[in-house]
C-alpha positions as CSV (number, residue, x, y, z in Angstrom):
1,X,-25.0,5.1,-3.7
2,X,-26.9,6.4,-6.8
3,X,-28.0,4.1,-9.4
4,X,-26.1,4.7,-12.4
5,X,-28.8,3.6,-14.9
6,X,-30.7,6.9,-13.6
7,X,-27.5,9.1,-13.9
8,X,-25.8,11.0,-16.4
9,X,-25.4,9.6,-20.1
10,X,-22.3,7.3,-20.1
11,X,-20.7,7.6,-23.4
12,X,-19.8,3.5,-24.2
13,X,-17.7,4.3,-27.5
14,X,-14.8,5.4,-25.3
15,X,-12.6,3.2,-22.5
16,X,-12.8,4.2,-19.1
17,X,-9.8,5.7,-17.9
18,X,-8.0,5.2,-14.8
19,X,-5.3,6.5,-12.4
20,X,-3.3,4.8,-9.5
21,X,-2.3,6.8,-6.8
22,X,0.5,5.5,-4.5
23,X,2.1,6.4,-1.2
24,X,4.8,4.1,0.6
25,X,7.3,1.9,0.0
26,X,9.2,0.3,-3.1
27,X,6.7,-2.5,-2.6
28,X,3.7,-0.3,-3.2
29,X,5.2,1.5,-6.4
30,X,5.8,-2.2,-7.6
31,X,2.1,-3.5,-6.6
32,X,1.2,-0.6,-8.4
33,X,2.1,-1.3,-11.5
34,X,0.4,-4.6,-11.3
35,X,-2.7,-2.9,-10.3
36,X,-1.9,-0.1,-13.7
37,X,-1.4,-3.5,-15.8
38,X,-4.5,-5.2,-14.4
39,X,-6.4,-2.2,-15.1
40,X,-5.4,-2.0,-18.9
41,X,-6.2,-5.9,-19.7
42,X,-9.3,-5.0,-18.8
43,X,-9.7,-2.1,-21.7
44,X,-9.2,0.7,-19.4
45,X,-6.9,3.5,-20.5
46,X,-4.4,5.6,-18.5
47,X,-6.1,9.2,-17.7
48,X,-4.4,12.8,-18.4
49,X,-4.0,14.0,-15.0
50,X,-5.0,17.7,-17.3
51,X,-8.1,16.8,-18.2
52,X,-9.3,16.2,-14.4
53,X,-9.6,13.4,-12.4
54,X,-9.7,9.6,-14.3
55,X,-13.2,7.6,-14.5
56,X,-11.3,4.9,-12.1
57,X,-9.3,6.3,-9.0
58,X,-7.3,3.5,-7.2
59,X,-5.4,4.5,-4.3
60,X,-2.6,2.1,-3.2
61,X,-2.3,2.9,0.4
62,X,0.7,2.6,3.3
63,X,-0.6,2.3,7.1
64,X,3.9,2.9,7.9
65,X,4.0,6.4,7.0
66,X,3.0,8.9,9.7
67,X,-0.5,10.5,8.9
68,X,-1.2,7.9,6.5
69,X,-4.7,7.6,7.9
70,X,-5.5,11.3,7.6
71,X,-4.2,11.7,4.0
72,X,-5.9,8.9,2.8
73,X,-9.3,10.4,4.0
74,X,-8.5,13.9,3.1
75,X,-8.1,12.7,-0.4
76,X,-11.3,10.8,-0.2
77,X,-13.2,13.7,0.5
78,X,-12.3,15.7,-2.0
79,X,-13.1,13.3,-4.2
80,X,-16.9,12.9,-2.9
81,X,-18.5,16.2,-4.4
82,X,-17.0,15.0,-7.7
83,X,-18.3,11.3,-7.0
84,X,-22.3,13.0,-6.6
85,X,-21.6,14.6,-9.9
86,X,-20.1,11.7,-11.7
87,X,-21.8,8.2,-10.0
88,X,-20.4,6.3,-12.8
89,X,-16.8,7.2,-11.3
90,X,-15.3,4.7,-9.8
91,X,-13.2,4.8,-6.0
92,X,-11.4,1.8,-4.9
93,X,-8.9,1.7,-2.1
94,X,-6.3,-0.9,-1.4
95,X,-2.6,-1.5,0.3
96,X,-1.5,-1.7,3.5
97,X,-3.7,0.2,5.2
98,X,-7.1,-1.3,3.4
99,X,-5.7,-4.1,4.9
100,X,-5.5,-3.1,8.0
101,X,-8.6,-0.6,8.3
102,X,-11.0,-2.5,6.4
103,X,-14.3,-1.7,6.9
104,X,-13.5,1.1,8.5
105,X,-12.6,3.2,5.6
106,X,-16.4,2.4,3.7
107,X,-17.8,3.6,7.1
108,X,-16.3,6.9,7.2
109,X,-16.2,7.0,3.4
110,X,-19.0,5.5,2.4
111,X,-19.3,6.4,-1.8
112,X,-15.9,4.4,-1.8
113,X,-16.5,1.6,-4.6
114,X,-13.8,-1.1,-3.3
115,X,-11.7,-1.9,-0.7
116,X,-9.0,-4.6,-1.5
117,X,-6.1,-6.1,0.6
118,X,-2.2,-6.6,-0.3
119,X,-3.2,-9.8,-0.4
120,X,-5.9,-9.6,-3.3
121,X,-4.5,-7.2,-5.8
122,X,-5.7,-9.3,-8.2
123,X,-8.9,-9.1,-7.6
124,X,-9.3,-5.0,-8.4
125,X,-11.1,-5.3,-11.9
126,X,-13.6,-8.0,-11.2
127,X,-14.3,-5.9,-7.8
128,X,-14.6,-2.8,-9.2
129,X,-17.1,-4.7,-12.4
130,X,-19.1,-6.5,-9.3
131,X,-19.8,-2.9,-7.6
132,X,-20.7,-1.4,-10.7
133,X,-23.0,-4.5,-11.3
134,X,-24.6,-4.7,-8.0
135,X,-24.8,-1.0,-7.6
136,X,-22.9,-1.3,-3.9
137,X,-19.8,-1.2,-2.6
138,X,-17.5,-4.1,-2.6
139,X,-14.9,-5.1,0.2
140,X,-12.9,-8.0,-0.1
141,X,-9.7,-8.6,2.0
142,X,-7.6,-12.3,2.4
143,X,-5.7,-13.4,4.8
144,X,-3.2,-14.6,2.4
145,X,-1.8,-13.9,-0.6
146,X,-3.9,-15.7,-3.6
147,X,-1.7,-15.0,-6.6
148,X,2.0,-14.0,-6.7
149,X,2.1,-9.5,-7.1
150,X,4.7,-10.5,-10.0
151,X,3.0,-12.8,-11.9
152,X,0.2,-10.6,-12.9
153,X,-0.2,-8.0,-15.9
154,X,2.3,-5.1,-15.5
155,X,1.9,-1.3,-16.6
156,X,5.6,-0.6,-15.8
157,X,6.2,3.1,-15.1
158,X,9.8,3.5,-16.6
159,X,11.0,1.4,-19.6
160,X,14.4,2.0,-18.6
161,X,14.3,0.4,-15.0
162,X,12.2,-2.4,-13.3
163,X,11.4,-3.6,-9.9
164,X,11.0,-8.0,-9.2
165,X,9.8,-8.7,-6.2
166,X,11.9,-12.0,-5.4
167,X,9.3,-12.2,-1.6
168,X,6.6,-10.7,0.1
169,X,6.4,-10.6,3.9
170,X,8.3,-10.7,6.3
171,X,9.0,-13.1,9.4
172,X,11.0,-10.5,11.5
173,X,8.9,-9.3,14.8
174,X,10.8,-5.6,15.1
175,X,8.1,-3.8,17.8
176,X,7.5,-0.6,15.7
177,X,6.6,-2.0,12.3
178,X,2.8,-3.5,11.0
179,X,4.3,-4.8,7.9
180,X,4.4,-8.6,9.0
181,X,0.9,-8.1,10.0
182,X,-0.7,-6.5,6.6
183,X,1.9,-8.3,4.4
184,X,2.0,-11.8,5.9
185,X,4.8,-14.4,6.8
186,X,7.2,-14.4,3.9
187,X,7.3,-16.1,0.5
188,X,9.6,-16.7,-1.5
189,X,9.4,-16.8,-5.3
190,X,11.6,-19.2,-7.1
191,X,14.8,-18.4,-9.0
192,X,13.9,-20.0,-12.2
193,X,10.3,-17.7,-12.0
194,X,12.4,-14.2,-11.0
195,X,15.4,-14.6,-13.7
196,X,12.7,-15.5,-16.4
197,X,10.9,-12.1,-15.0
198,X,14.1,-10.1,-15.6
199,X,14.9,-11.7,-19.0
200,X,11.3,-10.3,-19.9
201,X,12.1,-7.3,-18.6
202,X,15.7,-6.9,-20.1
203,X,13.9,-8.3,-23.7
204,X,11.5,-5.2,-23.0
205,X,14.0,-2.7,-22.8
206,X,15.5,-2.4,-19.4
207,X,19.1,-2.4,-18.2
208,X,18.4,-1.9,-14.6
209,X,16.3,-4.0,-12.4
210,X,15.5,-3.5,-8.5
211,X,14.8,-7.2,-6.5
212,X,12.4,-6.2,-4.0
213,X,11.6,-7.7,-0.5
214,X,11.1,-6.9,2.7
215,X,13.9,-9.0,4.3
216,X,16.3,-9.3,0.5
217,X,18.9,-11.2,2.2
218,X,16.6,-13.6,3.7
219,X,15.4,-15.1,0.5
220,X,15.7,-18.7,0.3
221,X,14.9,-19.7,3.9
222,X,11.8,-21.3,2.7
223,X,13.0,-23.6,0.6
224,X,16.0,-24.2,3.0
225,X,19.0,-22.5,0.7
226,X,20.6,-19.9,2.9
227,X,22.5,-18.5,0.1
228,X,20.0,-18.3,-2.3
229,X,20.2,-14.5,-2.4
230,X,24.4,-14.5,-3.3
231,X,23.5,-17.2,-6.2
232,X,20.3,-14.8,-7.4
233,X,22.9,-12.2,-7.5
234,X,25.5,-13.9,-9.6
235,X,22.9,-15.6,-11.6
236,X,21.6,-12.0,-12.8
237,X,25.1,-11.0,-14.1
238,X,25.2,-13.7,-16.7
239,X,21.9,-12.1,-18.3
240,X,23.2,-10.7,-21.5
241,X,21.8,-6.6,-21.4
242,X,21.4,-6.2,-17.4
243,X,23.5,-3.4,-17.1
244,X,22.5,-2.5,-13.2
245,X,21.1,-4.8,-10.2
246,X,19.9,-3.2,-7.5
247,X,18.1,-4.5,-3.9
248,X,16.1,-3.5,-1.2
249,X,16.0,-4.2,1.8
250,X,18.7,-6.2,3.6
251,X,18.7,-6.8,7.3
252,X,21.8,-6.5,9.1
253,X,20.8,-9.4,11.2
254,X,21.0,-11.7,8.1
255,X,23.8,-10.1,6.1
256,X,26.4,-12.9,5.3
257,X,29.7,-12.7,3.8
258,X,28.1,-14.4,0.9
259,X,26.4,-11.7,-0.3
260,X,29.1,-9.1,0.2
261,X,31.1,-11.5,-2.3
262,X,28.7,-11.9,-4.7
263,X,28.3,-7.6,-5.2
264,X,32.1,-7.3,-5.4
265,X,32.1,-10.2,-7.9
266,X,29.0,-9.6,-10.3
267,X,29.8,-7.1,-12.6
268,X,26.4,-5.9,-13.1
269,X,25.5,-5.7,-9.0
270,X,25.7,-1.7,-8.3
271,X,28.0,-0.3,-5.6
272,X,25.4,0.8,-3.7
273,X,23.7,-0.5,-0.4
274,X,20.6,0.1,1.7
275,X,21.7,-1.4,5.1
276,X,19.0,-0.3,7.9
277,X,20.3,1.2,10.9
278,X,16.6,2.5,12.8
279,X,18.9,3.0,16.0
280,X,22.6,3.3,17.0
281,X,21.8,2.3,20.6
282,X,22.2,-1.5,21.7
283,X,19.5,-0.9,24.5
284,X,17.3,0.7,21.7
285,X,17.7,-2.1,19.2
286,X,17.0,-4.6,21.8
287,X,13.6,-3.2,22.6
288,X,12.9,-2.8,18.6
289,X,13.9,-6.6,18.4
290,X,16.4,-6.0,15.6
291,X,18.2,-8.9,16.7
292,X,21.5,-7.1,15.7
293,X,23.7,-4.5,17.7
294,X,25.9,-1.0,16.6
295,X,28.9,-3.3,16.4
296,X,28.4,-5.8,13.8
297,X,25.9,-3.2,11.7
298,X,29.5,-1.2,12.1
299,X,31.5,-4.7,11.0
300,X,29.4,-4.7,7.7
301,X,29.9,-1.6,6.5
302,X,33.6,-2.0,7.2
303,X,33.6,-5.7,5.0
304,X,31.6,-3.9,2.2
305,X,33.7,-0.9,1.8
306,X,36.7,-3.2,1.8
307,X,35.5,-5.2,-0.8
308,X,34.2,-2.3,-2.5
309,X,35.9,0.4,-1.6
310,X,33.2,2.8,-3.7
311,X,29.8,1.8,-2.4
312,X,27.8,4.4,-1.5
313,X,25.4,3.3,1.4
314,X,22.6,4.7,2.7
315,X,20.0,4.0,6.0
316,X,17.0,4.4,7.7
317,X,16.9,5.5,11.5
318,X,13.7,6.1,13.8
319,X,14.1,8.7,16.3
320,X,12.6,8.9,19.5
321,X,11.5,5.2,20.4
322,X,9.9,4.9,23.6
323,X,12.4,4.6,26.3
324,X,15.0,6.3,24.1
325,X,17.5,8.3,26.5
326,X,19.5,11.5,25.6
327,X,22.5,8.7,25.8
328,X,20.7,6.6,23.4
329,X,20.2,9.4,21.1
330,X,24.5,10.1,21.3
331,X,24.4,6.7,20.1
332,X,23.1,7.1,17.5
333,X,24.5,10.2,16.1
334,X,28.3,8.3,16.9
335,X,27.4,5.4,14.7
336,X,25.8,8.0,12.1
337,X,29.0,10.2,12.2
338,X,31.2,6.7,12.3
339,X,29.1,5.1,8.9
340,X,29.4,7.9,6.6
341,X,26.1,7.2,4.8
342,X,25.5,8.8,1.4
343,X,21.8,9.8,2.4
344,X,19.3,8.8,5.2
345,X,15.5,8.4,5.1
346,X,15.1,9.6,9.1
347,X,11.8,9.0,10.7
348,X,10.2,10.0,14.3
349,X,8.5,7.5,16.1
350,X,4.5,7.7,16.0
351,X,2.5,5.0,17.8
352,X,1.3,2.1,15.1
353,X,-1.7,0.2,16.7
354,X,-1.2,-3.1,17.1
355,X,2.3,-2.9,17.4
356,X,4.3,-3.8,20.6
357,X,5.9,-0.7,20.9
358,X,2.8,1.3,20.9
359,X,1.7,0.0,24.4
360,X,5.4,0.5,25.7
361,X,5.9,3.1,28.7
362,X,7.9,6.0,28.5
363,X,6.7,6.9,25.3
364,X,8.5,10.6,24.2
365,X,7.4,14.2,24.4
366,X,6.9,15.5,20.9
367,X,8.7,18.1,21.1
368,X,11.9,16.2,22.8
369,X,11.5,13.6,19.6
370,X,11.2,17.3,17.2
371,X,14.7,18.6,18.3
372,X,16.4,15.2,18.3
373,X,15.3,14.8,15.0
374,X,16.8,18.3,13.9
375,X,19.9,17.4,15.5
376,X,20.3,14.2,13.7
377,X,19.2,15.6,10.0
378,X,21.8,17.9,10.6
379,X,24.4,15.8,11.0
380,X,23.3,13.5,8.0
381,X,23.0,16.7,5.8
382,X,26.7,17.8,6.4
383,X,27.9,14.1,6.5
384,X,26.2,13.9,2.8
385,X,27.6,17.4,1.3
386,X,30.9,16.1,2.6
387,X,30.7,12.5,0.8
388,X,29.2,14.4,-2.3
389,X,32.4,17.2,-2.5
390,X,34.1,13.6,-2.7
391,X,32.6,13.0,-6.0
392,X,34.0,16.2,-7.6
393,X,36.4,15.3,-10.3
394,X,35.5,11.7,-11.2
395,X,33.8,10.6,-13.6
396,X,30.3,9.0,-13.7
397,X,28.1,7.0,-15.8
398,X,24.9,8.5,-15.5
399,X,21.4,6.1,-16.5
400,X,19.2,8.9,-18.5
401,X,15.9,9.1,-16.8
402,X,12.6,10.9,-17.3
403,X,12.0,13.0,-14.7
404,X,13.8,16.2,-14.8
405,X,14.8,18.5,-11.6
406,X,12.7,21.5,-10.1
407,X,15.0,24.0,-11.5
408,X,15.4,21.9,-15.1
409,X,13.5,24.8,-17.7
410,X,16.1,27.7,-16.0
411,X,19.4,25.4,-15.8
412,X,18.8,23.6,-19.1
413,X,19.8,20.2,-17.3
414,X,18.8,16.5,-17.9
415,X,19.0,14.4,-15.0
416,X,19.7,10.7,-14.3
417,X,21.4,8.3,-11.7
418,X,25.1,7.2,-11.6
419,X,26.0,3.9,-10.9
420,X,25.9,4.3,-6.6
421,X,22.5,6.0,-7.5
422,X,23.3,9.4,-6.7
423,X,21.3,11.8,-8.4
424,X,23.0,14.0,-11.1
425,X,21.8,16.6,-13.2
426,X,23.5,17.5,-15.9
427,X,24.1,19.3,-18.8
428,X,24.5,18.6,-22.5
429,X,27.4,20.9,-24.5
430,X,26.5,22.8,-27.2
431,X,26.7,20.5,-30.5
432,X,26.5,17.4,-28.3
433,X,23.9,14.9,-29.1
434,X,20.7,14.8,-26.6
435,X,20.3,11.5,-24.7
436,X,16.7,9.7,-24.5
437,X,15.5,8.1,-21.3
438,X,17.4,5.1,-20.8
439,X,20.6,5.9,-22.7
440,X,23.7,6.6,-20.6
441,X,26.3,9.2,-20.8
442,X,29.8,9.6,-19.1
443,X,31.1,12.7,-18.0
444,X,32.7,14.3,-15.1
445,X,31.2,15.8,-11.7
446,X,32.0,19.9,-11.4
447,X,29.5,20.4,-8.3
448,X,28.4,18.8,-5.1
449,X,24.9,19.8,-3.1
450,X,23.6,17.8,-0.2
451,X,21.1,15.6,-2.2
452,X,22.1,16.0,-5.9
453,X,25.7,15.9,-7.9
454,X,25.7,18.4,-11.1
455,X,27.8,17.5,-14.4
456,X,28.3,20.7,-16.6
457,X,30.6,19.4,-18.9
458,X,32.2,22.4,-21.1
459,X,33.1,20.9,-24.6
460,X,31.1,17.7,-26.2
461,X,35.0,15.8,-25.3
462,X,34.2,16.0,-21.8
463,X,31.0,14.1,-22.8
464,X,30.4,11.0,-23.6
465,X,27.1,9.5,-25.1
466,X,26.3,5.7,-25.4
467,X,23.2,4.5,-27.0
468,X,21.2,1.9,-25.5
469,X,18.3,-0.4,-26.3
470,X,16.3,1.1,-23.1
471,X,16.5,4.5,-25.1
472,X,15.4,2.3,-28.1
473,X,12.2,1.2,-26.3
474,X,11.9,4.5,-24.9
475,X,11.8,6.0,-29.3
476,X,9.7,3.1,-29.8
477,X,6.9,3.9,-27.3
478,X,6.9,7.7,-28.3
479,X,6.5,6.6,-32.0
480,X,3.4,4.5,-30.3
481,X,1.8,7.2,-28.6
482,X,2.7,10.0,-31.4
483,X,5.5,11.6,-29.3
484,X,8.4,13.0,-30.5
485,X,11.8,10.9,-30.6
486,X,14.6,12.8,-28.1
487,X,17.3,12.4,-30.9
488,X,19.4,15.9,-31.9
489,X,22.0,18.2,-30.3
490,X,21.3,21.3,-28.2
491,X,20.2,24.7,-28.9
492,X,22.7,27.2,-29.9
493,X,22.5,27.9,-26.2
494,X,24.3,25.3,-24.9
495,X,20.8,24.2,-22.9
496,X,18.9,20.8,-24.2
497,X,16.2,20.5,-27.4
498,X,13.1,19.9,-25.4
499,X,11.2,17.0,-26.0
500,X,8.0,15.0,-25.2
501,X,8.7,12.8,-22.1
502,X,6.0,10.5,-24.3
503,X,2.7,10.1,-22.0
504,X,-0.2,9.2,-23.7
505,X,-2.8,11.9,-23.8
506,X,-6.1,10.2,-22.9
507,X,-9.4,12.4,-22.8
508,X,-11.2,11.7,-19.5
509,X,-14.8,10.8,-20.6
510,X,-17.2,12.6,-18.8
């Protein structure tokens, strides 16, 4: 590695800047606002992604996804001709699959800075200091965790919305997944520690918070209350400005009646679940060790939608385990067609080493696991159009947010989530007042697609704009960074005043 001291002038009146690049799960968006937080306490400053790449690159890695591997040192190597340019640029690489890789990454990447574990997060900026200091490379990976993900600084990427991890781990042994082995057993926080969390986050601005775990409905095992997760539930709806509570992930196995209560009951608790399925088959789910079978995963959904008779839930499923049969696949596709999810995240199996199922016999042909999985997204895709035509005519409350579709600059629409977290784009009648990010407006579905609703409300009576104190935060932090406030009605058009969506614009220094 070069020795900075004989490189390029380093201009010291300026903050580094810094950007975190994630891929994965919830949990790895959350970690990775830590690791954005952690970053800015120690004076570093977000980087415009147009002015080039940031002083500091972080990458917040998944070893789940297929090709995680391979993307991960793709990206690396791009980076490296840019790294021999600019030695005082920082690389550090963390997440699941730092964890699991180790030294393997700074051997085939060797002008990587640091290499952190899940377990270590907050250890980045006194890694990345001790590299610059000693002029090598730093690697540093526990065995367990060392500080709590949530109780460290937080760069939260939405005002609006936040996730709380309520536990990290997981103590399920399903023979596909490496989770339990780069994560750890699982803790649990205390209730006290996550509702003082949420009040912070709900005093910030937010009106919707996500509690995040690997195993949701398992919380409280550890410090023996089995329905700790129902009373986390019901405790959040007596916080005063929590407008939505969200969670992810339950596992069938440990879904009790309790909980299904508690989301009928709380008024803030969305009516929307994320209930696993991986496999229809019984056979299959035994080998996965899912400790659950078609028929009571059936049974829950049937209790939910009696209880709340407008939850929209969604899945994942894994096709192509090793063993699975042609009958297993049917399976599958029956319980699929019988559940009537919303939307499905639909995976084919790849080998994880060091899982169970990796070592299995019978593993699939590739191109028997392709056509299963065409034949299932299929099915999901006209089983979602379907439950989306449903949603034509009623109304919605939809939560403002900032990203905008593909198509937003020709349709003139805004975008947001309704209350069962479908996506809806919609428009804003002429005269109408434009919402910010965070405020929510009522109106009335006109169209359905497979993955999106669309709102075109034709007179500003068939909209329906409420203020809120997100959207407040939201004017607040563009007056901070010189952006423009979102107030105003549309153009004579009919289409939306365009605004500043209110990211800092940060020089890179070179």
């Amino acid at each position: 590695m070069p020795d900075v001291s004989e490189s390029v002038d380093v201009d010291h009146s300026r903050p580094r800047t810094y950007e975190v690049r994630t891929y994965g799960c919830q949990m790895n968006v959350h970690d990775s606002e830590r690791l954005s937080g952690l970053l800015e306490n120690a004076g570093l400053e977000l980087g415009d992604p147009n002015d080039g790449v940031a002083d500091v690159v972080v990458f917040n890695t998944c070893a789940v996804r297929e090709n995680a591997d391979n993307k991960l040192y793709g990206n690396l190597g791009i980076l490296a001709p840019l790294k021999r340019e600019r030695p005082n640029m920082q690389i550090a690489v963390g997440g699941c699959l730092a964890q699991k890789d180790r030294d393997t990454i700074l051997k085939k990447a060797p002008w990587v800075d640091v290499v952190f574990g899940t377990h270590n997060i907050g250890a980045l900026p006194v890694l990345l200091e001790r590299a610059r200091h000693n002029n090598e490379a730093q690697l540093e990976i526990l065995e367990s965790l060392d500080v709590f993900p949530s109780t460290l600084p937080t760069k939260r990427d939405s005002l609006h919305s936040g996730w709380v991890s309520i536990s990290v781990g997981c103590n399920n042994t399903c023979t596909f997944c490496i989770v339990p082995s780069l994560r750890g057993k699982e803790r649990d926080r205390r209730p006290g520690e996550i509702l003082a969390e949420i009040q912070a986050l709900v005093d910030d601005g937010a009106v919707e918070i996500t509690l995040l775990g690997q195993n949701v409905n398992s919380y409280g095992v550890e410090f023996g209350d089995r329905e700790a997760f129902s009373k986390l539930l019901r405790a959040c709806g007596e916080i005063e400005g929590l407008e939505r509570v969200r969670f992810t992930s339950p596992h069938p196995a440990a879904f009790t009646d309790d909980v299904i209560e508690a989301m009928a009951e709380t008024h803030n608790v969305m009516p929307q679940l994320h209930m696993p399925l991986q496999s229809g088959s019984d056979k299959v789910l035994k080998e996965m060790r899912r400790s659950y079978r078609s028929k009571k995963f059936l049974g829950i959904l049937d209790k939910v939608r009696e209880r709340i008779p407008n939850a929209a839930i969604t899945t994942d499923i894994i096709v192509g385990f090793p063993g699975e049969t042609e009958e297993d696949f049917q399976a599958t596709l029956d319980v699929v067609e019988a559940s009537r999810f919303s939307s499905a995240f639909t995976f084919q199996y790849s080998k994880r080493p060091g899982t169970p199922a990796a070592t299995m016999e019978h593993q699939l042909p590739k191109e028997v696991v392709q056509e299963r999985y065409e034949r299932l997204t299929a099915l999901q895709d006209r089983i979602s159009a379907e439950e989306n035509q449903r949603q034509v005519g009623t109304e919605v409350e939809i939560l403002v947010t900032e990203n905008q579709g593909r198509k937003a600059e020709q349709t003139h629409r805004l975008s947001g989530r309704s209350q069962d977290q479908r996506l809806v784009h919609f428009s804003v009648p002429e005269g109408a007042e434009i919402p910010r990010p965070g405020d929510m407006v009522t109106t009335k579905i006109t169209q359905a697609a497979p993955f999106h609703l669309i709102a075109d409300p034709a007179t500003p009576a068939e909209y329906h704009l409420r203020r809120t104190r997100a959207g407040d935060a939201w004017d607040r932090a563009q007056a901070a960074s010189c952006g423009v406030p979102s107030t105003g009605s549309a153009n004579s058009d009919g289409g939306p005043v365009k605004v500043s969506l209110g990211l800092p614009t940060i020089p890179v220094r070179k």
